[in-house]
C-alpha positions as CSV (number, residue, x, y, z in Angstrom):
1,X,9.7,13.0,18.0
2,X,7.5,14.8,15.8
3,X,4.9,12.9,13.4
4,X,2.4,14.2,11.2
5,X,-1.0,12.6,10.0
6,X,-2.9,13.9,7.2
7,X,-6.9,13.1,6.3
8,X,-8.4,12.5,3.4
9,X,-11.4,11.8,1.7
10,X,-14.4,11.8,4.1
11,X,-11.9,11.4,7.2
12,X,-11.4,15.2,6.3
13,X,-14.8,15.9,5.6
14,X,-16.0,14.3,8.8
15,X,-14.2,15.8,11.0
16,X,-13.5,18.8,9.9
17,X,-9.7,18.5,9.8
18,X,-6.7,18.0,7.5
19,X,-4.7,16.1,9.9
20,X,-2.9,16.4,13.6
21,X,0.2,16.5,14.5
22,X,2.1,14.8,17.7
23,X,5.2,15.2,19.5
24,X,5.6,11.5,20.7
25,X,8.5,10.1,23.1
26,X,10.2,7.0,21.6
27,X,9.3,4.4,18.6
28,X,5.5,4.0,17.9
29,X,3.7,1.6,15.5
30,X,0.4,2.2,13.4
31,X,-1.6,0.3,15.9
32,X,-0.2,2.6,18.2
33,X,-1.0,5.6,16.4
34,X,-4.7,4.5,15.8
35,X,-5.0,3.9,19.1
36,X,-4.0,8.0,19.8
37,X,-6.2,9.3,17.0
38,X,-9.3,7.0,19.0
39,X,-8.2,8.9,22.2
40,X,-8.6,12.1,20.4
41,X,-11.7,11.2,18.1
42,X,-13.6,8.5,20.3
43,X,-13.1,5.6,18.5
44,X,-13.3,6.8,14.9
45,X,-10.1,5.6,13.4
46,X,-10.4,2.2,14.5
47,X,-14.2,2.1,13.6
48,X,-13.1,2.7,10.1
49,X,-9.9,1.6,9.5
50,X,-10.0,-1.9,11.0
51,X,-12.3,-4.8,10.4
52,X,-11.0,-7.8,13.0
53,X,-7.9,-6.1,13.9
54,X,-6.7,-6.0,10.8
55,X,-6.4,-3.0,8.2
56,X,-10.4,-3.3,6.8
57,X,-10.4,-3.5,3.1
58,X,-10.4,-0.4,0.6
59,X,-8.7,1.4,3.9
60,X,-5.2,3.4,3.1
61,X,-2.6,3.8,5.6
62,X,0.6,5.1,4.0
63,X,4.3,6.2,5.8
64,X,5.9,8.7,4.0
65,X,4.0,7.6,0.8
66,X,4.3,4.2,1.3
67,X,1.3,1.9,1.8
68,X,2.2,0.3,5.4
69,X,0.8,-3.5,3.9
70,X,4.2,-3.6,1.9
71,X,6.1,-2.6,5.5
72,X,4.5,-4.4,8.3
73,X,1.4,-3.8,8.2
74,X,-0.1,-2.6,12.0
75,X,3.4,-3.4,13.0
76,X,5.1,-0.9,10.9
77,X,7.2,1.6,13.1
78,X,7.0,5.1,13.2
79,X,9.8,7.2,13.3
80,X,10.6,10.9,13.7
81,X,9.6,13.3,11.1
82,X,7.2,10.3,9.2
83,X,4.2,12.1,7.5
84,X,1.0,9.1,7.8
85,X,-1.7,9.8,5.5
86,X,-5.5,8.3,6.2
87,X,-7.5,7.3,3.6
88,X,-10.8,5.5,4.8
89,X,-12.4,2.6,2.8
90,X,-14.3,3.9,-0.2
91,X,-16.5,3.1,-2.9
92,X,-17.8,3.9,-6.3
93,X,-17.8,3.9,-9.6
């Protein structure tokens, strides 16, 4: 299956990138996901998505526009042709 993931914000700034795309075998959930973008980016994702396990707070993680904490949360599932956009914690005023 095919999944896209687009960065945002400083993600995008960061590392130089608008997003990745996979080719994936099977179902995957965010958790999984996050756990492939640390594989390609040492760590990053997780490092600033997560505080504890859970999604950190200020951090946006959407499926197909749709913020996964009104899904499942880390548990949401993944399916073919799903666009997940990244949006790290941020502040400001």
């Amino acid at each position: 299956m095919s999944v896209k993931v687009k960065f945002y914000s400083l993600f995008k700034i960061n590392l130089k990138s608008s997003g990745k795309e996979y080719q994936i075998d099977g179902e995957i959930t965010v958790t999984d996901l996050i756990s492939m973008l640390d594989d390609d980016y040492d760590g990053y994702f997780s490092h600033k998505l997560l505080d504890a396990g859970e999604i950190a707070p200020g951090s946006i993680i959407l499926i197909n526009g749709e913020n996964v904490i009104h899904i499942d949360g880390l548990d949401s599932k993944i399916k073919d042709g799903d666009t997940i956009t990244l949006f790290p914690p941020s502040a400001g005023g």
